[in-house]
N, C-alpha and C positions, 0 to 999 in steps of 0.2 A: 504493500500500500504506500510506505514511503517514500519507494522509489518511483512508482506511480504519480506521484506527488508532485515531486524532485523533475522528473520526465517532463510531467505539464509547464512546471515552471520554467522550467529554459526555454518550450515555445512559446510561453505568455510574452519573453521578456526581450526574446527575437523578436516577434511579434511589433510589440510594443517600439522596439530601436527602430524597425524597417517605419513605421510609421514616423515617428519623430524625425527620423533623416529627413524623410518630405516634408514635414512640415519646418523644419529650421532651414533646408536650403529654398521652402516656399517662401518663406518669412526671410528670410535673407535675401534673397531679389528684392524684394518689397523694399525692407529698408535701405536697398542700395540705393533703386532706382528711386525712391521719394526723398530720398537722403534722410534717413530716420535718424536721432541718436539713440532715442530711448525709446525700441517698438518692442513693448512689452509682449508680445506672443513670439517675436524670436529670441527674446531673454529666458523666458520662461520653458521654449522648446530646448536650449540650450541647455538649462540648467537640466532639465528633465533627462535629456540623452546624456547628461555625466552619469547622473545617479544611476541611469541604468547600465552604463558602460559599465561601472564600480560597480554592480550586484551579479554582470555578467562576468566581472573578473574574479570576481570570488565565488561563486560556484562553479566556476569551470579550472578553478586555481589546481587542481590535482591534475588533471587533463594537461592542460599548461605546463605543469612541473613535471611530469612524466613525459612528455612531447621532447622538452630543451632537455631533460639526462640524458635520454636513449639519444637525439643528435650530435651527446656531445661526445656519449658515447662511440659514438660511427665515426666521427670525424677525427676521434683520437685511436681508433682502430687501424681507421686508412690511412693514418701515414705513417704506417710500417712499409719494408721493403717489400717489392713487388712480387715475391714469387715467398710471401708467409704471410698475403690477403688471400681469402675466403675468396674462391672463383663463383663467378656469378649463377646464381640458378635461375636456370633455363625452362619452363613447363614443358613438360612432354606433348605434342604433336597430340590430337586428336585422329578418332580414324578416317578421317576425310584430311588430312595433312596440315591440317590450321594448328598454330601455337594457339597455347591454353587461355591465353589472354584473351578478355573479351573487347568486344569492335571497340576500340577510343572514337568518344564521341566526337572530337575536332584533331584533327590533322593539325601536322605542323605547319603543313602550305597552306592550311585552311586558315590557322590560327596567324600566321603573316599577314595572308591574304588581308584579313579582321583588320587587321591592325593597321596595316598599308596604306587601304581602302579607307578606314577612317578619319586618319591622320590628314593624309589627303584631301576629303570632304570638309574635313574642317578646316585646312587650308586656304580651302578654294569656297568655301561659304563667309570665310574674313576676310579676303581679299577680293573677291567679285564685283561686290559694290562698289569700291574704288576706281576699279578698272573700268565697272558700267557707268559712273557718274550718277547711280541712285541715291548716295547716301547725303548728296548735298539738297536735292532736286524733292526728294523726299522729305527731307527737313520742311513740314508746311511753317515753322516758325522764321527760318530763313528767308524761305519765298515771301514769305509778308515784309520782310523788314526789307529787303528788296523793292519790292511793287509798293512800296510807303514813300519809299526818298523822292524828294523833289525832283519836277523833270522827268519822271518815269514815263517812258511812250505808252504804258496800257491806257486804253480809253477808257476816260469818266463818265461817257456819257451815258451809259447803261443803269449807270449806278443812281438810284434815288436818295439823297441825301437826308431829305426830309427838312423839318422847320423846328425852331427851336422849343424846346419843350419850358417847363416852369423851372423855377429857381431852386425852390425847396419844395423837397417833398412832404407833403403833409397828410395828417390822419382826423380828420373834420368829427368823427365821431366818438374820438375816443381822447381822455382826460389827459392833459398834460400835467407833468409834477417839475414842480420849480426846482431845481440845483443851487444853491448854498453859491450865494453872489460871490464871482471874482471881483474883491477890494476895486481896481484897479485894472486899465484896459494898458495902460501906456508906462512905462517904468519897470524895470526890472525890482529894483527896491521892493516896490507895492508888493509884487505879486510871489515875492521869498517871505517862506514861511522861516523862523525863526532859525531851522532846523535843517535847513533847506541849502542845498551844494548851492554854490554856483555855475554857470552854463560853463566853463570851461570844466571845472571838476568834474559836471556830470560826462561830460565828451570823456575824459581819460579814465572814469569809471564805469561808461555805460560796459555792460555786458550779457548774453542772452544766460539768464537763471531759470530753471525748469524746477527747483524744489523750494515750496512755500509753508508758509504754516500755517493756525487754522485760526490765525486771529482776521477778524473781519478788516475790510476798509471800510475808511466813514466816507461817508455822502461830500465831505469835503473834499478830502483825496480825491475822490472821483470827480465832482464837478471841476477841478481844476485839472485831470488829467483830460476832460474830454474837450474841457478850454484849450488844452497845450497841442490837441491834436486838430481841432477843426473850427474850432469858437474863432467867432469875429472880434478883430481887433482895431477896426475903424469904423464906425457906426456911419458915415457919412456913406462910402466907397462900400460898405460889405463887404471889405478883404477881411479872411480868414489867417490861421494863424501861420497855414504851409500854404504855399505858391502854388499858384494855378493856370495851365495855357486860354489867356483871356480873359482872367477870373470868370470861370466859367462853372468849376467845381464840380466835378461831373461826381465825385465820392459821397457815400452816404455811411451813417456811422449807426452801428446797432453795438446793441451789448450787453453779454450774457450774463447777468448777475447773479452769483454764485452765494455770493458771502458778503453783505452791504448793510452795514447798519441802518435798521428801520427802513430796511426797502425789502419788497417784498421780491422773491426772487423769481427770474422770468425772464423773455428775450424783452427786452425796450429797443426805440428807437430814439437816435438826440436830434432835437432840433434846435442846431447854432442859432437861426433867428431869435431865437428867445430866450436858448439856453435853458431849457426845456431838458423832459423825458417823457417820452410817452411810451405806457406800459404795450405792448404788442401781444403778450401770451404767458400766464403767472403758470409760474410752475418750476419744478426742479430739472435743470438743463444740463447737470454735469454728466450724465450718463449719454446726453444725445454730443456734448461736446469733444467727447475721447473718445466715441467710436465715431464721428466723423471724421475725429482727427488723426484715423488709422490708429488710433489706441493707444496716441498719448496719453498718460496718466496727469500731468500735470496740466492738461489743459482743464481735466474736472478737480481741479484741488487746487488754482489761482481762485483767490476771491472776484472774478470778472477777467470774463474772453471778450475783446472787442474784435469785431467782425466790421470788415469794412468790403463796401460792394459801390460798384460803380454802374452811374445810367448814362450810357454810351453816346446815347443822343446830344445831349447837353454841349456835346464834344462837334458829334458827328456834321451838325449842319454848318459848324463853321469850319474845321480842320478836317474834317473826310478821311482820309485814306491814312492820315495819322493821327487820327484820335486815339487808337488804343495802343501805339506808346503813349501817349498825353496820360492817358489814364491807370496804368501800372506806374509812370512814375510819378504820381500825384500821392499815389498809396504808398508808395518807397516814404515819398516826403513824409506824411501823414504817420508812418511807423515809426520813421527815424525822432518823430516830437513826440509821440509815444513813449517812448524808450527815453530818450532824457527827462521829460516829466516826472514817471517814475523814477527812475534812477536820481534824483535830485530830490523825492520825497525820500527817498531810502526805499523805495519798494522794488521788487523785483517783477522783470517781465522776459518774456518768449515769442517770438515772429514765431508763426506757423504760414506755410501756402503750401504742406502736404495733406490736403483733405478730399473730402467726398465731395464732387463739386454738386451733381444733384440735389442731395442730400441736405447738405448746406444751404443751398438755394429756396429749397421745400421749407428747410426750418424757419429762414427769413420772410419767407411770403413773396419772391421772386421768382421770374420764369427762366433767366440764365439766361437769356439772352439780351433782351432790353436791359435788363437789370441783372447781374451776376454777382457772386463774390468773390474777391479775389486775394484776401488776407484776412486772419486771425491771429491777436497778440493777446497771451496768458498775461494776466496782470495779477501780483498779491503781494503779502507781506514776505519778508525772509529774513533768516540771520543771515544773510551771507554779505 
């Protein structure tokens, strides 16, 4: 019965490795190609296939240890002189004249051939594209940056550009909640909290931080982090706080509130006009947050993921064919005030653009096209 036991467990445990192999070199493409740091299901495959590598080295450790004596034993046999080794045994012929041996299932020309043949294939599957000129042409994101630059011969006339849409996006039926007055539009002075880096400080200390702890941020912190990223700073003009081609601002700012004092948690949307929040959907979002975020953990454990999406229009009727450079780097601008904001409160923050774009889109009330998302940055407290 125990060996019965014993038996099953070695193929649970094979079993179980052959599985984890897929799944750690699955999850290992993923975080290559998303550029993961921390994609906790290839951490976790990882860990999983030690543990079992270490359970399959010790029940098979007799196995193993009898394997390397008897090898070491041969090899210290054979190199005595040649004519006091053990001549090789040969099977006796069959009565049909075949050696005893049974058919080897691959050949040695077979077993080249394999190898040859593949080496080969994969030679000629990494250099093809080179030599066909697919891997530039292919590149749909090259081709656009291409057919963008001024001067391009492709015709515009086919293309419908459209009319300029509205400024700000607004929500007529639903309650706006006021944000905790920034002092001060104009002054650096004003608007340092007592505690507070200075803008060169925070430049030589900004850095991307993934682990927070579970003290809340207040409604203060936040209304001045969402000042630092898109709040207007000229009430006259409506210039915002990051540059825009035309001030035209084609970016819109949501934000998952995790952990916020006396606010209730939920996606909101901000609206600079007024400096506003308007709630969009209450509820607990850190679980839709990390598996959008291919399962970052810290994007559900930042007290607040801001999600920033862009409406292309806004762009499109005036700058056409290069609105959407206009509009990734409006979001670059818009992350980089993010990040020092925080970082000059002491808080910690994380760019994300590895997510579910669907998904992400579904959660905001976008269709991804007119309207998509195109960045998420983890914001909360930290020691670090």
């Amino acid at each position: 019965m125990r060996r019965t036991i014993k038996h099953d467990f070695r193929y649970i445990i094979s079993a179980c490795l052959l599985i984890l192999t897929v799944a750690a070199v699955g999850t290992g493409v993923i975080a290559d190609r998303w550029d993961l740091n921390n994609f906790v299901p290839h951490i976790i495959s990882g860990y999983a296939m030690a543990l079992l590598a270490l359970a399959h080295t010790v029940l098979e450790f007799p196995r193993l240890w009898g394997y390397t004596k008897g090898r070491l034993r041969r090899r210290s046999v054979g190199r005595g002189p040649a004519d006091q080794r053990d001549p090789p045994v040969i099977p006796a012929p069959d009565s049909a004249g075949k050696s005893g041996r049974g058919p080897s299932p691959v050949s040695r020309r077979g077993l080249l051939g394999l190898v040859v043949g593949g080496t080969g294939g994969f030679i000629a599957g990494w250099l093809a594209p080179g030599f066909l000129g697919g891997t530039q042409e292919s590149d749909l994101g090259l081709r656009y940056h291409r057919w963008s630059r001024p001067g391009s011969l492709d015709s515009e006339g086919a293309v419908d550009w459209g009319e300029r849409p509205p400024q700000y996006k607004v929500y007529p039926d639903l309650e706006r909640l006021a944000l905790p007055a920034v002092d001060s539009l104009f002054g650096e002075e004003a608007l340092l909290g007592e505690e507070d880096l200075p803008t060169f400080a925070s430049i030589a200390r900004r850095r991307s931080i993934r682990s927070y702890t579970s003290d809340p941020l207040s409604q203060s912190q936040l209304s001045r982090l969402l000042y630092a990223a898109a709040g207007i700073t000229e009430e006259r003009t409506e210039f915002r706080a990051a540059p825009s081609a035309g001030a035209l601002y084609p970016i819109e700012t949501y934000v998952l509130v995790h952990d916020v004092e006396d606010l209730v948690p939920g996606l909101y949307h901000y609206a600079p006009q007024d400096h506003t929040l308007v709630l969009l959907d209450a509820g607990d979002k850190r679980r839709q947050a990390t598996s959008l975020g291919l399962m970052q953990g810290f994007l559900g454990e930042a007290g607040v993921v801001v999600v920033l999406s862009a409406i292309f229009q806004r762009l499109r009727w005036r700058y056409r064919r290069r609105s959407y450079r206009y509009a990734l780097l409006e979001a670059g601008h818009i992350g980089q005030n993010i990040y020092l904001g925080a970082t000059a409160m002491g808080l910690g923050v994380c760019a994300v653009a590895a997510f579910m774009d669907d998904g992400l889109n579904q959660l905001l009330g976008v269709d991804g096209e007119r309207e998509a998302a195109l960045y998420m940055l983890a914001v909360g407290n930290t020691t670090q």
